[in-house]
C-alpha positions as CSV (number, residue, x, y, z in Angstrom):
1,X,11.2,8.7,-27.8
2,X,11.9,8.6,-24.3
3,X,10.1,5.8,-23.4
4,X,11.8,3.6,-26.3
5,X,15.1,4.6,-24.6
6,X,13.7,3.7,-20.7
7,X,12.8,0.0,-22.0
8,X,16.5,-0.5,-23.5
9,X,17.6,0.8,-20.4
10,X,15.2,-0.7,-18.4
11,X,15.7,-4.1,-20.0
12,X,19.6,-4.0,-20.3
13,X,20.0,-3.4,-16.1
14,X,17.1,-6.8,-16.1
15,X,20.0,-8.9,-17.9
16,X,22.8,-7.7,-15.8
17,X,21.1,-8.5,-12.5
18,X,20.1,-11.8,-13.7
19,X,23.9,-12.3,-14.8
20,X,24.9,-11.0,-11.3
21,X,22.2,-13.1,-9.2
22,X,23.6,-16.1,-11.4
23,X,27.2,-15.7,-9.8
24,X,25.6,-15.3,-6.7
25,X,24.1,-18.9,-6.8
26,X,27.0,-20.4,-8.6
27,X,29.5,-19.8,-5.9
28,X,27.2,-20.7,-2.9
29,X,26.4,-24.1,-5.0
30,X,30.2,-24.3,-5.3
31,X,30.8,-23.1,-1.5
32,X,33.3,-26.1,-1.4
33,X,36.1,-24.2,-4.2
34,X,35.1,-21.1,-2.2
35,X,37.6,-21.9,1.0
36,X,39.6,-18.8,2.3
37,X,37.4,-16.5,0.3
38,X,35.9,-13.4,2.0
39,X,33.0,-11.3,1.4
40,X,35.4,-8.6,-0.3
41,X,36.2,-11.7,-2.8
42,X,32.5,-12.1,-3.8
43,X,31.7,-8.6,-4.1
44,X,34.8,-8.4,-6.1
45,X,33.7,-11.3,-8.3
46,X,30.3,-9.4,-9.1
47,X,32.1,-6.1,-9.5
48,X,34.9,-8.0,-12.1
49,X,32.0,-9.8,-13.6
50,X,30.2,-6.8,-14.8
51,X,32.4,-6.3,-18.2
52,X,31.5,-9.3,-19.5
53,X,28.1,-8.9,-18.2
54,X,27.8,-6.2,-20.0
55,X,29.2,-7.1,-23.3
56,X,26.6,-10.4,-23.6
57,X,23.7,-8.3,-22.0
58,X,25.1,-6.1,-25.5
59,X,24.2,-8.7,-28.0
60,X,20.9,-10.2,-26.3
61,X,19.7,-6.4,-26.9
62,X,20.5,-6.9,-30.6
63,X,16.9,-7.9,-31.5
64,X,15.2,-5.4,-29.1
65,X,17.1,-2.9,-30.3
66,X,16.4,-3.6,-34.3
67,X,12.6,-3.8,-33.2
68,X,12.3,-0.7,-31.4
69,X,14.0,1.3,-34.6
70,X,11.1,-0.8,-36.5
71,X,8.7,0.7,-34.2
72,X,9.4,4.7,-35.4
73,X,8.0,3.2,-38.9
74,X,5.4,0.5,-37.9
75,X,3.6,2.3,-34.6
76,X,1.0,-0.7,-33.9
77,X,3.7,-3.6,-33.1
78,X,3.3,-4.8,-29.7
79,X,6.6,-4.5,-27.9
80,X,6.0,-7.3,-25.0
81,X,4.0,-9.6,-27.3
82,X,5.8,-9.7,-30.4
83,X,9.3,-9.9,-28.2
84,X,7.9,-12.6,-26.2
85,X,8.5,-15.1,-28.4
86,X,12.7,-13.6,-28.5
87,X,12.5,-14.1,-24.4
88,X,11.0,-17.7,-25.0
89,X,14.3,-18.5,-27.1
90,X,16.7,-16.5,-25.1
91,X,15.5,-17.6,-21.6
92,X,16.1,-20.8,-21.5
93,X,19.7,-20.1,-23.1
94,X,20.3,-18.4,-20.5
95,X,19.1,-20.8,-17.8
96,X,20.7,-24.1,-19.4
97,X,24.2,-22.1,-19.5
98,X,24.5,-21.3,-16.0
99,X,22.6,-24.3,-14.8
100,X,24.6,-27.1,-16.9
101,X,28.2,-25.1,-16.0
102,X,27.5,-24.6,-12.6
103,X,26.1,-27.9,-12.1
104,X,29.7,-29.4,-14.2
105,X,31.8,-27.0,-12.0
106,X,31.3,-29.2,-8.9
107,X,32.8,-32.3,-10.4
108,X,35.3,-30.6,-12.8
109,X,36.9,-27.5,-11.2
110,X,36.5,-26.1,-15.0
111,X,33.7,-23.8,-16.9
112,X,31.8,-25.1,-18.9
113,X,32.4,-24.4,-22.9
114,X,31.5,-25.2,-26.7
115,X,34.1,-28.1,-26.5
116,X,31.8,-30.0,-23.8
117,X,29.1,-29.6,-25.8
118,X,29.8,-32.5,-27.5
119,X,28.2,-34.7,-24.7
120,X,24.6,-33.3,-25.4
121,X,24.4,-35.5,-28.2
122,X,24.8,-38.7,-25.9
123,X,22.0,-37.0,-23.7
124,X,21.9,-41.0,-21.6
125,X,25.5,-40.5,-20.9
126,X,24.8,-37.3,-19.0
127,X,22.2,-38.4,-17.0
128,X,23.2,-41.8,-16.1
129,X,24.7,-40.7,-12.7
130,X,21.5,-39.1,-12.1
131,X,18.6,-41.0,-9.9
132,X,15.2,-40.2,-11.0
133,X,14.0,-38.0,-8.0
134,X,17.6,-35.5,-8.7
135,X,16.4,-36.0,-12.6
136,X,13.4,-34.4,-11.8
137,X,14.7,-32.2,-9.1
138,X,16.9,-30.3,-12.0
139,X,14.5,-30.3,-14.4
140,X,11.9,-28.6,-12.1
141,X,14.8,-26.4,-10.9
142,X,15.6,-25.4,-14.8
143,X,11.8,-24.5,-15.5
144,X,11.7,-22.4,-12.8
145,X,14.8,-20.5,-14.0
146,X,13.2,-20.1,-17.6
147,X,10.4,-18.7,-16.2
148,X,11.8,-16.5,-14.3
149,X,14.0,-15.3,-16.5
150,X,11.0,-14.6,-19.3
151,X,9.0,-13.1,-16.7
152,X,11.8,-10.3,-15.8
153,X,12.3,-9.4,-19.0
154,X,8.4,-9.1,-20.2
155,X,8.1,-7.0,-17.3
156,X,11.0,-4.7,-18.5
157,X,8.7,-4.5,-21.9
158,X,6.0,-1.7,-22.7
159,X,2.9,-3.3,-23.9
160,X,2.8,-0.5,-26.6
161,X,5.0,2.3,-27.5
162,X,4.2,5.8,-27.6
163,X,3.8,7.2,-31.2
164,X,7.3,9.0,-32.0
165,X,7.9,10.6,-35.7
166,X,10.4,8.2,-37.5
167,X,12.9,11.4,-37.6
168,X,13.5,10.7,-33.6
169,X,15.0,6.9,-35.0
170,X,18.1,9.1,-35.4
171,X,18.6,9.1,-32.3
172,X,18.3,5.2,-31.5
173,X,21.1,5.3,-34.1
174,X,23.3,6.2,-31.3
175,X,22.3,3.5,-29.2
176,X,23.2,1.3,-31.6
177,X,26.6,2.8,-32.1
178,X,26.9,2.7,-28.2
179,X,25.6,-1.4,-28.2
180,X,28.8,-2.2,-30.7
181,X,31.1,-0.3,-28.2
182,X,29.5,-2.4,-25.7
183,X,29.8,-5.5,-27.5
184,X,33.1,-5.0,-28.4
185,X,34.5,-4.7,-24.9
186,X,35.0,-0.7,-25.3
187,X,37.2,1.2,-27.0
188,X,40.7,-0.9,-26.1
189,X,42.8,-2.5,-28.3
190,X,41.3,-6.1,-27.3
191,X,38.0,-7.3,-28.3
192,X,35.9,-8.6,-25.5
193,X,36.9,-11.8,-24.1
194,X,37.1,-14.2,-21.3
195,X,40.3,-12.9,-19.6
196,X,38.3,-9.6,-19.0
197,X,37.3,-10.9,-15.5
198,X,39.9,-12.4,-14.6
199,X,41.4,-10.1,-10.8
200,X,42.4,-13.0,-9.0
201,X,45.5,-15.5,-7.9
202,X,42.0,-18.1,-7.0
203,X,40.7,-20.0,-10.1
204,X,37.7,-20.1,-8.5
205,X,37.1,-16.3,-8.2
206,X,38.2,-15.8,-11.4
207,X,36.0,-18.7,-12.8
208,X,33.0,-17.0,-11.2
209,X,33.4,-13.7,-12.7
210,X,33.2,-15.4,-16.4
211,X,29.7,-15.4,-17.4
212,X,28.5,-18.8,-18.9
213,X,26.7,-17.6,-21.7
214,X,29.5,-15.8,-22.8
215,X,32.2,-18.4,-22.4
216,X,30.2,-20.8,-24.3
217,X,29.0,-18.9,-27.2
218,X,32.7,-17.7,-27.7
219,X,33.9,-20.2,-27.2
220,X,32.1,-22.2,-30.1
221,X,34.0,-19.5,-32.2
222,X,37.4,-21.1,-31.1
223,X,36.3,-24.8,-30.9
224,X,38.2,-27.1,-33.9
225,X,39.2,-30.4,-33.5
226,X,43.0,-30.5,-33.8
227,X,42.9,-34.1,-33.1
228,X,41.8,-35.0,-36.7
229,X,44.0,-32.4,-38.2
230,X,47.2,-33.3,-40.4
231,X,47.1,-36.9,-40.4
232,X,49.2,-38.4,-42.8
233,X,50.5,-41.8,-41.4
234,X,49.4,-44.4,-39.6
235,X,50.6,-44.9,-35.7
236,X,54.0,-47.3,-36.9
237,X,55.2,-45.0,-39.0
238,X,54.1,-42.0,-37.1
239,X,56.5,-43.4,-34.2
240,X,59.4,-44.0,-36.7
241,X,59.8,-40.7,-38.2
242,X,59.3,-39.4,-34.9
243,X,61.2,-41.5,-32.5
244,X,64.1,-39.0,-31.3
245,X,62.5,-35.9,-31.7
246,X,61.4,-35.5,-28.1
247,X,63.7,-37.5,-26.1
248,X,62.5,-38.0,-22.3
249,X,65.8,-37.4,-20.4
250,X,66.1,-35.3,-17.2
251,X,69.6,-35.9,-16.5
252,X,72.2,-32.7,-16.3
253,X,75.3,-33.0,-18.3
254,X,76.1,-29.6,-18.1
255,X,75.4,-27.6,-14.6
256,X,75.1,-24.0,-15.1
257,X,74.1,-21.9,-12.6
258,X,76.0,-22.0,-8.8
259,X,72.9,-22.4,-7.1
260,X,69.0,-24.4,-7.3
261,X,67.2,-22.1,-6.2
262,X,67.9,-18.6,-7.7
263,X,65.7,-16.1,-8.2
264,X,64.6,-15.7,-11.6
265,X,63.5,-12.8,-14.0
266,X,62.4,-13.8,-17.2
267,X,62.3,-10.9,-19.6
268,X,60.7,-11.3,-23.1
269,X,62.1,-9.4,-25.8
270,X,58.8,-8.1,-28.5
271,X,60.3,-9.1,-31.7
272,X,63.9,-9.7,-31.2
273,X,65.3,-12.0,-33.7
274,X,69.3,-12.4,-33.3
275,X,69.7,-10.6,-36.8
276,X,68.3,-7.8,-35.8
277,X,69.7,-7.4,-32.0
278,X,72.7,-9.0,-31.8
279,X,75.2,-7.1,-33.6
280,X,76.8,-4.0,-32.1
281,X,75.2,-1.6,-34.1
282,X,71.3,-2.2,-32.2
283,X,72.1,-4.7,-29.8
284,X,75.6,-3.2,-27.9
285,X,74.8,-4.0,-24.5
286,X,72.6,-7.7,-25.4
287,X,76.3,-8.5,-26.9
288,X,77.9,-6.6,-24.1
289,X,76.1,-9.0,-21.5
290,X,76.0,-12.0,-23.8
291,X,80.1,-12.2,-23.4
292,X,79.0,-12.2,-19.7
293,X,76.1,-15.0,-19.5
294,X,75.4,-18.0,-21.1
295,X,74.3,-17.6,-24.6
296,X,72.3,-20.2,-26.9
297,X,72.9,-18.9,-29.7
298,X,71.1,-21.2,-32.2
299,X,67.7,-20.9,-30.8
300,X,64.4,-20.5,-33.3
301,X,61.1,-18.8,-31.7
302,X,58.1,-21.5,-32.6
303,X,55.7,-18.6,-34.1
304,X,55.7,-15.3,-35.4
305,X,53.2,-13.8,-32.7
306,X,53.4,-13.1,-29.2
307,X,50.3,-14.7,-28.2
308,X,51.8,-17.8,-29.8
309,X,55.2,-17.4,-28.4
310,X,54.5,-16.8,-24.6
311,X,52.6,-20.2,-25.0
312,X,55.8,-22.0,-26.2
313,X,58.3,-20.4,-23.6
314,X,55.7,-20.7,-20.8
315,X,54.4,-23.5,-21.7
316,X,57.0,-25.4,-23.7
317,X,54.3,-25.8,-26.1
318,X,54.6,-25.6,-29.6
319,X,53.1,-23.0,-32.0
320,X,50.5,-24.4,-34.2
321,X,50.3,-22.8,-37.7
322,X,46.9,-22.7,-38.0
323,X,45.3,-21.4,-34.5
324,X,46.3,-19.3,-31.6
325,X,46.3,-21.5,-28.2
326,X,46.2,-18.6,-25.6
327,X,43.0,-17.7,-27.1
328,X,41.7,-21.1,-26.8
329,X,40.2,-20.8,-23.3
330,X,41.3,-22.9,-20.4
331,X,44.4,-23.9,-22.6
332,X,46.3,-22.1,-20.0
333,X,45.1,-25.0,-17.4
334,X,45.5,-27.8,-19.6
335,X,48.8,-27.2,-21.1
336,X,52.4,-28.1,-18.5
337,X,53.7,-24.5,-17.7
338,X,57.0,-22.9,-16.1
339,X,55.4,-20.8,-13.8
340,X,53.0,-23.3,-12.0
341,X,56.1,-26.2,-11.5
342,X,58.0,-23.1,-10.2
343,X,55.2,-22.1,-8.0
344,X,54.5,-26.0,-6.5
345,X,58.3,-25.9,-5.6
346,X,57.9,-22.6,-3.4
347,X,58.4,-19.5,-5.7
348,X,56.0,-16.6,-5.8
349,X,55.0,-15.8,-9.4
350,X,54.0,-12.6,-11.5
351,X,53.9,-11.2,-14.9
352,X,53.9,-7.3,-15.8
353,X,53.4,-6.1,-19.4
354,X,52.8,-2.7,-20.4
355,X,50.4,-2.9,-22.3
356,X,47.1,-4.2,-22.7
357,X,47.0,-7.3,-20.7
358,X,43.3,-8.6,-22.0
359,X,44.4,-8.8,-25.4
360,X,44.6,-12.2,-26.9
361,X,43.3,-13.8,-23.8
362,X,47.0,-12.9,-22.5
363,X,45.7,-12.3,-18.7
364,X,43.2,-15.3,-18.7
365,X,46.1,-17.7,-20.0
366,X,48.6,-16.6,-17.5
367,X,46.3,-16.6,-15.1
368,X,45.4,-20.1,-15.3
369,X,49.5,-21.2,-16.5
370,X,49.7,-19.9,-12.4
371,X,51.0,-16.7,-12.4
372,X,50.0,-15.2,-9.2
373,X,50.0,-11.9,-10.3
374,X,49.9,-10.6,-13.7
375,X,49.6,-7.2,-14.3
376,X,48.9,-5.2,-17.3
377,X,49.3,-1.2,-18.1
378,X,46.9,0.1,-15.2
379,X,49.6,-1.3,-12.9
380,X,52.1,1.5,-14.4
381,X,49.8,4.6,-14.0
382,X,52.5,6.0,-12.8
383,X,54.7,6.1,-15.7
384,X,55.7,9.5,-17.1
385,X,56.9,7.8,-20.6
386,X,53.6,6.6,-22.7
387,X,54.2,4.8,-25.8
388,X,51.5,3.6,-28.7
389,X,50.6,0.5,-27.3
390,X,51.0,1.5,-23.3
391,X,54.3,2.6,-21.5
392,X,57.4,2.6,-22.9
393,X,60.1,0.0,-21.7
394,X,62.4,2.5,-19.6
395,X,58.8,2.4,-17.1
396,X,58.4,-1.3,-17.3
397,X,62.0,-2.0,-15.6
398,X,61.6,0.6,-13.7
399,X,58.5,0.2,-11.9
400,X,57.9,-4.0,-12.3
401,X,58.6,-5.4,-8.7
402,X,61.1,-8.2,-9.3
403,X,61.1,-10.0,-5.5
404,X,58.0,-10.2,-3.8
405,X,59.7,-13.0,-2.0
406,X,62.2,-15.2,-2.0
407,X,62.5,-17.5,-4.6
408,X,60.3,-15.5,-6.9
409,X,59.9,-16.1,-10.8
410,X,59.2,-12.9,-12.3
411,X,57.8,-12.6,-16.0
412,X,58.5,-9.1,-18.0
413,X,56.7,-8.9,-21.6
414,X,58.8,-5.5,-23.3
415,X,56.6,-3.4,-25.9
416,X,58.3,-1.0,-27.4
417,X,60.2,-2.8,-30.7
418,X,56.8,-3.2,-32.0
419,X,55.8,-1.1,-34.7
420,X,54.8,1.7,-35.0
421,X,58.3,1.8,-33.3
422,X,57.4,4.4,-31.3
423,X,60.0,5.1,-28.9
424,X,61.3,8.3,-27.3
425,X,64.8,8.6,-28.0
426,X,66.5,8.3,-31.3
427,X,70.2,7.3,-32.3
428,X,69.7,5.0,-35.4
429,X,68.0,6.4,-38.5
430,X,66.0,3.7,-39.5
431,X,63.3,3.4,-37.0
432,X,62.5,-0.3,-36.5
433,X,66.0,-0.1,-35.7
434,X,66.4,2.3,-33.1
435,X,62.8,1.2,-31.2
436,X,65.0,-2.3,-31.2
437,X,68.3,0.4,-30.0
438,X,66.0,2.2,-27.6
439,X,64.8,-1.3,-25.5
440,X,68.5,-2.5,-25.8
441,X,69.4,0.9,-24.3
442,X,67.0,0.3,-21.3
443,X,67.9,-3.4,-21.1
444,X,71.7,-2.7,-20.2
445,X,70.9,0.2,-17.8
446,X,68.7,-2.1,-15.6
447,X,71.2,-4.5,-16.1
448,X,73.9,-2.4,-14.9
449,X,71.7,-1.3,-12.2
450,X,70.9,-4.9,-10.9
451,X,74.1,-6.1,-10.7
452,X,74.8,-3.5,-7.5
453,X,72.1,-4.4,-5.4
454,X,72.1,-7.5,-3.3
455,X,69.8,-9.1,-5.0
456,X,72.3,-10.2,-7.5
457,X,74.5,-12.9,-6.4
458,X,71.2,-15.4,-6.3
459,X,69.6,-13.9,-9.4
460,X,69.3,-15.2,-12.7
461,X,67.8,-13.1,-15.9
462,X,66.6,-14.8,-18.8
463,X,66.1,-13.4,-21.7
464,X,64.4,-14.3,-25.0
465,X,62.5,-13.1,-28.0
466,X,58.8,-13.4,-28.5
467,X,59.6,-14.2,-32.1
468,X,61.4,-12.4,-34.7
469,X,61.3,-9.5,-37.3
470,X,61.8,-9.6,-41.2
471,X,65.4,-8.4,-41.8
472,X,66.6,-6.3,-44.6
473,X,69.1,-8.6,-46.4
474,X,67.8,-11.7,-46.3
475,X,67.6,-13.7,-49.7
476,X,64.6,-15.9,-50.6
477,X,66.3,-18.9,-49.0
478,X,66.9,-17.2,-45.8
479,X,63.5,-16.1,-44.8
480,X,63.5,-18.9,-41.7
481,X,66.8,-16.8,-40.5
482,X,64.4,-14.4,-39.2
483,X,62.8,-16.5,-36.8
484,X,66.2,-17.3,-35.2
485,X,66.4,-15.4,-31.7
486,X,68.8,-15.2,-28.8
487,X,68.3,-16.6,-25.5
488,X,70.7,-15.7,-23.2
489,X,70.7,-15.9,-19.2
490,X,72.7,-13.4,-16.7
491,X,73.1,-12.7,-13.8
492,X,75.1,-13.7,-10.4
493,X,73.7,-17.1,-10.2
494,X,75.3,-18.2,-13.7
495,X,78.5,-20.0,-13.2
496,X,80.4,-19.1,-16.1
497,X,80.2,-17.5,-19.2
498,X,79.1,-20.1,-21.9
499,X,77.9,-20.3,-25.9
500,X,75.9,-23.1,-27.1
501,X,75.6,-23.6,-30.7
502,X,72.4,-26.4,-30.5
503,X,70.0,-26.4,-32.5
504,X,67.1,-25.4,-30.6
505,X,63.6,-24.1,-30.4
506,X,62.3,-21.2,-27.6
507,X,60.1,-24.5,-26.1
508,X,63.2,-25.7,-25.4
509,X,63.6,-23.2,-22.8
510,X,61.2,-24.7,-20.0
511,X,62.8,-28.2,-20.2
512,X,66.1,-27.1,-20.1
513,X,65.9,-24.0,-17.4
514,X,63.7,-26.9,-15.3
515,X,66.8,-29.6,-15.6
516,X,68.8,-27.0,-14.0
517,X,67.1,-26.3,-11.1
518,X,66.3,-30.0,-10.4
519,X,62.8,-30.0,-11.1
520,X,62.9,-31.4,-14.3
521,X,59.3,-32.4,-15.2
522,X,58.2,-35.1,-18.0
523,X,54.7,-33.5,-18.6
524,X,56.6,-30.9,-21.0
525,X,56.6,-33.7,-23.4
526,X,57.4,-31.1,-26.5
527,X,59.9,-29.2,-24.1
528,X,63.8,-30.6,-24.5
529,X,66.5,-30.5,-22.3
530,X,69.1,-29.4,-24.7
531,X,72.0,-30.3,-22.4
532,X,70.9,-33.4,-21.4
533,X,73.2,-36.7,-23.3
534,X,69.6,-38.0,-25.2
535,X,69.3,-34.9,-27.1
536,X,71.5,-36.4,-30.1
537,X,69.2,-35.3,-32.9
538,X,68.5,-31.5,-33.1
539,X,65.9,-29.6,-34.9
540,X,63.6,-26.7,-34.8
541,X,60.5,-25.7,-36.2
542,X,58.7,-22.0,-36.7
543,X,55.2,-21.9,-37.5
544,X,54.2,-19.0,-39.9
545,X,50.6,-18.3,-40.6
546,X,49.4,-21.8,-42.2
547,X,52.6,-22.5,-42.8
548,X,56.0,-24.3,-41.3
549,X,59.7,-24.0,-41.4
550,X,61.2,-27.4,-40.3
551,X,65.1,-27.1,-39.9
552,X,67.7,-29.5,-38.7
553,X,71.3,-30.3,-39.9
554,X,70.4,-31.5,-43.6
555,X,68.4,-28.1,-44.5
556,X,65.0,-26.3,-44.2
557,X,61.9,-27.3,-45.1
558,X,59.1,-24.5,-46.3
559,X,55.5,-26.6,-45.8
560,X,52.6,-25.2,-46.6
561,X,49.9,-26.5,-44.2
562,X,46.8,-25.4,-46.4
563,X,48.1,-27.0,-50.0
564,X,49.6,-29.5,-48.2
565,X,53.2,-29.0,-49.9
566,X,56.4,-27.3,-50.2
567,X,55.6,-24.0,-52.0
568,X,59.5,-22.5,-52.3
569,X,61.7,-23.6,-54.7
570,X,64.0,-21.2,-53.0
571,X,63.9,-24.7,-50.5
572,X,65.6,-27.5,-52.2
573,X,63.2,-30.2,-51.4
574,X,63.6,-33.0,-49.4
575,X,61.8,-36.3,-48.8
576,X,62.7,-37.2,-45.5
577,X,62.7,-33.8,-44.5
578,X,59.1,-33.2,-45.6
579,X,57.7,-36.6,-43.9
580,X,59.1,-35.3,-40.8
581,X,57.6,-32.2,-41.1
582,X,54.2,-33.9,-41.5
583,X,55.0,-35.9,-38.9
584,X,55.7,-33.4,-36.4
585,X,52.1,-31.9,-37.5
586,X,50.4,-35.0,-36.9
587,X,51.9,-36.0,-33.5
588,X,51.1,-31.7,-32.2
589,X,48.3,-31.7,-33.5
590,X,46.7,-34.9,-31.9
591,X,48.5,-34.2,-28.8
592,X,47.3,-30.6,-28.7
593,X,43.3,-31.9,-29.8
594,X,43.5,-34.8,-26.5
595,X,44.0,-32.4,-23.6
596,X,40.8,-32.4,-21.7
């Protein structure tokens, strides 16, 4: 038995130090993305590496492991011979990963994934910047690595296993139950995924922490092509019903703020639609402060999901109905974001959430949207308050440095108004309503608290909702209302106090906030200036889970994006309305499906 449980050993420790020698040899072939980096930022690389590492070191084991349990019932199988033939297939997987995305690093600054795969089938393309003698060069280099590889691993294999009685397979059971842990991630909320080695403000570190094997195999889980999705008209009429939805217009026909260059705090609300927080009964000090700032009042998150709304404020993306973006790796890179123009025009950037930062890809997005820092609920280990999905709000404004330096653009992600509403103070009966009370609660006290130190006279808060909740009281025809949230900015860099009734969408945000400070920025081609004197024809749109809500001045649209029409009578149809909607699917979708 003991022997059986040496070779897993044996040849799980043989995977991870081919994974690690393999970041060893990307980084020195990509020396050139490595300026500025120490030896504390390589070791740290292989050290941050090892979680992913581990998880695909996990599933390679899956066959070894299913043969060794064979083994307590069928004594003569040859271990190293019979699993040869599983080395000869996962060997050169293993060397053609990290070869081909090292190799595609140099001349892309990108990893490799499923979505490039797409050039093995035009095999002449690949190699036509390749001379004969390199050709050959790489190929020898690539056999080499294969052989390797299968030699390591046969020589972590028994030739023959020790008889056992097949009662002692109970315990390989436990193995097993340890290898899912293991190819989960652990025991955390998230399931394993690339933003697990993600530790650094450097792409490049970051980039080679990710293990290649890994990124590509899961990433062929997430690879669709939105391009060809939803396409309904041809490119004339496409334009038409489209033609003022995204004006281009960075003018300012309304100045706001007193100064360019304030510091900012942006503080998203988990789950705050406006019926739900802003009425004096949950919401007191959000209507308190809302008399005090400048509210937009008419504002619709793009999604029902926080993964799906951080992409449309940071971003000024909008929310696809049928996939989640920030799960979509290197999305974070490809799509326009608030925090990297903030950062090119001098202000240090972070994010802090309490909770799990991994999940969703949340850490690897942000990361690569150019937040500096971004910091999840290790980062609070020194909160006394603990809620059910990581520390409770109170500890998040507490303990979340806003001003590393000046300007800064500070990122807060609350947690608490999510169920199962755990929260730990109680003054409404109802308890989705009080966890809503409780964050409100901490909201005005930092508030309060802000406004006396220096700091406030260049600062500006915004804050917005994630998305919405469902609201008691709502008939069938005002589901959408749900999705409506506040977005509301404070603080002593607003000019005046000011209500805006627009229609709007939380996308709208980055456009608008951008306009403001004079670094208004035409690749947020789905973000609007709201103030601006183009933006004459006002709509928003919520994606639901294969679904859309289209709203503008005539009425709502309910589209369903699987049947392809309008399931709710509760809706009074509408032709125009509808062709927009498609429209808008179309013209996201292809956009969204062209980033490379």
């Amino acid at each position: 038995m003991l022997q059986r449980l040496l070779f897993i050993l044996r040849l799980y420790v043989t995977l991870l130090l081919i994974f690690v020698t393999q970041k060893a040899l990307f980084m020195l072939f990509n020396f050139s993305f490595a300026s500025g980096s120490g030896v504390a930022d390589w070791l740290a690389v292989l050290w941050h590496g090892l979680r992913l590492d581990s998880v695909t070191a996990c599933y390679l084991l899956i066959v070894p492991v299913l043969f060794t349990l064979l083994s307590f019932f069928l004594p003569r199988l040859q271990p190293r011979r019979i699993l040869t033939y599983y080395y000869a297939l996962v060997s050169p997987l293993m060397a053609l990963a990290f070869a081909a995305d090292t190799v595609v690093y140099r001349f892309w600054g990108a990893k490799m994934d499923a979505a490039d795969l797409i050039y093995a089938a035009n095999p002449k393309d690949v190699f036509a910047n390749l001379s004969w003698p390199a050709l050959l060069l790489a190929l020898l280099v690539l056999a080499l690595l294969i052989f390797h590889y299968m030699r390591r691993l046969r020589h972590a294999t028994p030739q023959r296993f020790d008889r056992a009685h097949p009662a002692s397979s109970a315990v390989m059971l436990l193995v097993v139950a340890l290898q899912f842990v293991g190819i989960r991630g652990g025991l955390a909320d998230s399931t394993a995924n690339v933003s697990y080695a993600y530790f650094s403000s450097k792409p490049f570190l970051n980039h080679s922490a990710i293990n290649p094997l890994f990124n590509i195999t899961h990433s062929l889980f997430k690879t669709e092509d939105l391009a060809t999705q939803f396409h309904f008209y041809d490119d004339h009429r496409l334009a038409t019903l489209t033609r003022d939805a995204y004006p281009v217009d960075l003018a300012v026909a309304d100045t706001l703020l007193n100064t360019s260059r304030p510091d900012i705090v942006l503080m998203v609300w988990e789950g705050a639609g406006s019926a739900m927080v802003l009425n004096d009964s949950v919401g007191p000090n959000l209507c308190r402060w809302s008399r005090e700032g400048v509210l937009f009042s008419n504002c619709y998150a793009n999604s029902f999901r926080t993964d799906r709304g951080l992409v449309s404020i940071v971003n000024g993306w909008p929310a696809l109905p049928t996939t989640s973006l920030m799960k979509k790796a290197d999305m974070g890179r490809k799509l326009p974001s608030l925090a990297r123009t903030l950062q090119r025009a001098g202000y240090a950037t972070a994010f802090y959430y309490g909770g799990d930062i991994d999940f969703t890809n949340m850490r690897g997005h942000l990361s690569e949207a150019g937040f500096s820092r971004v910091e999840g609920q290790e980062y609070f280990a020194a909160a006394k308050v603990k809620a059910n999905w990581g520390v409770a709000d109170q500890e998040l404004f507490h303990l979340a440095p806003l001003f590393p330096s000046r300007p800064s653009f500070t990122a807060l992600l609350t947690l608490s108004s999510h169920e199962p509403w755990d929260v730990p103070t109680r003054r409404l009966h109802d308890e989705r309503r009080n966890a809503f009370a409780y964050t409100d609660q901490c909201l005005g006290a930092w508030l309060d608290s802000l406004r006396l130190t220096p700091s406030w006279d260049n600062l500006l808060v915004v804050i917005v909702a994630d998305h919405g909740v469902p609201v008691d009281g709502l008939v069938a025809n005002q589901k959408h209302e749900a999705t409506r949230i506040p977005i509301l900015w404070v603080g002593g860099a607003v000019r005046q106090p000011r209500t805006f009734h627009q229609l709007m969408n939380q996308s709208d945000l980055a456009a608008t906030l951008l306009a403001q400070l004079g670094l208004a920025d035409s690749s947020f081609r789905f973000s609007r200036n709201v103030l601006s004197p183009s933006y004459r024809h006002p709509f928003a749109a919520n994606a639901y889970k294969n679904g859309l809500f289209y709203i503008d001045s005539t009425g709502t649209t309910n589209y369903d994006c699987v049947a392809l029409q309008e399931p709710d009578a509760a809706y009074p149809s509408d032709s125009l309305r509808r062709q927009r909607t498609q429209a808008l699917l179309q013209l996201w979708y292809s956009a969204t499906g062209s980033l490379h």
